[in-house]
N, C-alpha and C positions, 0 to 999 in steps of 0.2 A: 453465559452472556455471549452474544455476536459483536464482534470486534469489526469497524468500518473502519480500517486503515489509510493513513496518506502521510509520505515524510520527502524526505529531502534523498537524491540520487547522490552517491558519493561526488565528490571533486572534481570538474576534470583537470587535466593533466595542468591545464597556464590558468586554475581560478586566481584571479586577481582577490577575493574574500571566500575566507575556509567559510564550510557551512556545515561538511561532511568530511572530513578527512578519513581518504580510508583507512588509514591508523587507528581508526576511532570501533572502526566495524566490529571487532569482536566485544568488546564491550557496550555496543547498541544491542547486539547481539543476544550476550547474558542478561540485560535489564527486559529487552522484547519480550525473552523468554518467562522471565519472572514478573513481568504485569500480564501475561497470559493465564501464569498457573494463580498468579493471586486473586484474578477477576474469574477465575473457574469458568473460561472462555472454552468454549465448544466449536466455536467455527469463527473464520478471520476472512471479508471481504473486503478487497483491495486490486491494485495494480499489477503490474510486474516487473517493473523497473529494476534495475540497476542500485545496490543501494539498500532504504529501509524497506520496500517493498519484497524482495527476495530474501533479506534476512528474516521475516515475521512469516513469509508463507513457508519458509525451510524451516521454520523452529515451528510452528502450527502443524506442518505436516511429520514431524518430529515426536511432537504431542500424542498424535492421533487425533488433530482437528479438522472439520471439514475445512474446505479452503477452496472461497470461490474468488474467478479473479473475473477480472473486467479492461478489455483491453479496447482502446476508440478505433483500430482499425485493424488487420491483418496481424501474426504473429511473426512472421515473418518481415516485416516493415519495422514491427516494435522491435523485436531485437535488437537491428540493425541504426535504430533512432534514439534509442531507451535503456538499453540494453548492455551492447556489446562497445559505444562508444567513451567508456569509462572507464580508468582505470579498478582492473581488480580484474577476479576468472569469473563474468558472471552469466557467458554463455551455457554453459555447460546445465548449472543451476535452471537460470529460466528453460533449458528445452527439457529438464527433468520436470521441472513444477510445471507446467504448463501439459507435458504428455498428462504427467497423473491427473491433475484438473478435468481436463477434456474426455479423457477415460471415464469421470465419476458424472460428466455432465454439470460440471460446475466453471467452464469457460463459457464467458459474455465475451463475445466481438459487434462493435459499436461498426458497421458499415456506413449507416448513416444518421442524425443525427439534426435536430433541430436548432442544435448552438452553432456559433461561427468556432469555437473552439474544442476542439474534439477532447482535452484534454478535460476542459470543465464540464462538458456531458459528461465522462469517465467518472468524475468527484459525483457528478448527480447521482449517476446510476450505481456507481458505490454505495453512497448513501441511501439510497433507495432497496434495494437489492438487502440489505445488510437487515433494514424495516420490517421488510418484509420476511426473511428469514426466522428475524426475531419473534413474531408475530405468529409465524408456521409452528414455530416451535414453542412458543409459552415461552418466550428467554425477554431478555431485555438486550437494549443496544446500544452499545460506546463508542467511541469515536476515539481513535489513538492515533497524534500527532506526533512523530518520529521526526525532531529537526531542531532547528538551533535554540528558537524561541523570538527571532527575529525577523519580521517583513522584511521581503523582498522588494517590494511597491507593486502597485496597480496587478503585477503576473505572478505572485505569489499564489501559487495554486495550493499548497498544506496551507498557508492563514486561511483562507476562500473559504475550503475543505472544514477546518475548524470553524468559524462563522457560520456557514452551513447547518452544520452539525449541532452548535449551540441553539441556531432557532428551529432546528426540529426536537429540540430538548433532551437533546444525548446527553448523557454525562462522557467529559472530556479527561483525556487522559492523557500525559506524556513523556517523552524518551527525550532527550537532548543529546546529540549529537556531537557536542562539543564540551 
């Protein structure tokens, strides 16, 4: 199975509502791991964030799974926006997963982009990307939401991402975060 991933960025430092606690991380962590091996998942496309995204492509590459990521602008900008502004060590990680990616020809950088939000192009191309994978390969395609289980409103990009996903007729899968 190809795995189209989208969750929640850990905490930042003054969140006024937990969604992520990085307290939480090793144990998203083990369960990420273990809906990987249960869905006999072969490759995982996603983001790179900060968070559920870096946990699932460090346990995917872990695996021995292909691992494409998809970023809406520069790697160096995401870092620095995505990335590095969140409690936890998650530099280090994304400039690992991201060299290996880019090495195998499985980094997407989103320059430009037909949506006004580069972050919802990202979910598009995720999901698209992940389709098409499946498709290359005779696999089928899911959709694994890594997050609280609770809207955000209007800018909740993982509910979006799920929604998305249920009307291209993924089957949906998910981690909670808390």
């Amino acid at each position: 199975m190809i795995i189209a991933l989208s969750g929640r960025r850990v905490d930042a430092f003054d969140t006024k509502q937990p969604r992520f606690p990085l307290q939480n991380a090793e144990r998203v962590k083990d369960e990420v791991r273990r809906m990987l091996q249960s869905q006999h998942a072969t490759a995982v496309v996603s983001s790179a964030a900060c968070g559920t995204d870096l946990i699932a492509l460090s346990e995917a590459g872990s695996l021995g799974l292909r691992r494409r990521v998809v970023l809406p602008f520069d790697r160096k900008r995401f870092r620095e926006t995505s990335v590095v502004d969140r409690p936890g060590d998650w530099g280090d990680i994304y400039d690992q997963v991201i060299d290996q990616v880019e090495a195998n020809g499985d980094l997407i950088v989103l320059h430009k982009t037909e949506h006004d939000d580069p972050y919802a192009a990202t979910n598009k191309v995720i999901l698209d990307e992940a389709i098409a994978l499946a498709s290359e390969t005779q696999q089928t395609a899911g959709a694994l939401l890594v997050w609280d289980g609770a809207s955000r409103g209007k800018e909740d990009f993982t509910e979006s991402f799920g929604t998305a996903a249920r009307k291209l007729g993924l089957k949906i899968f998910q981690v909670l975060t808390m």
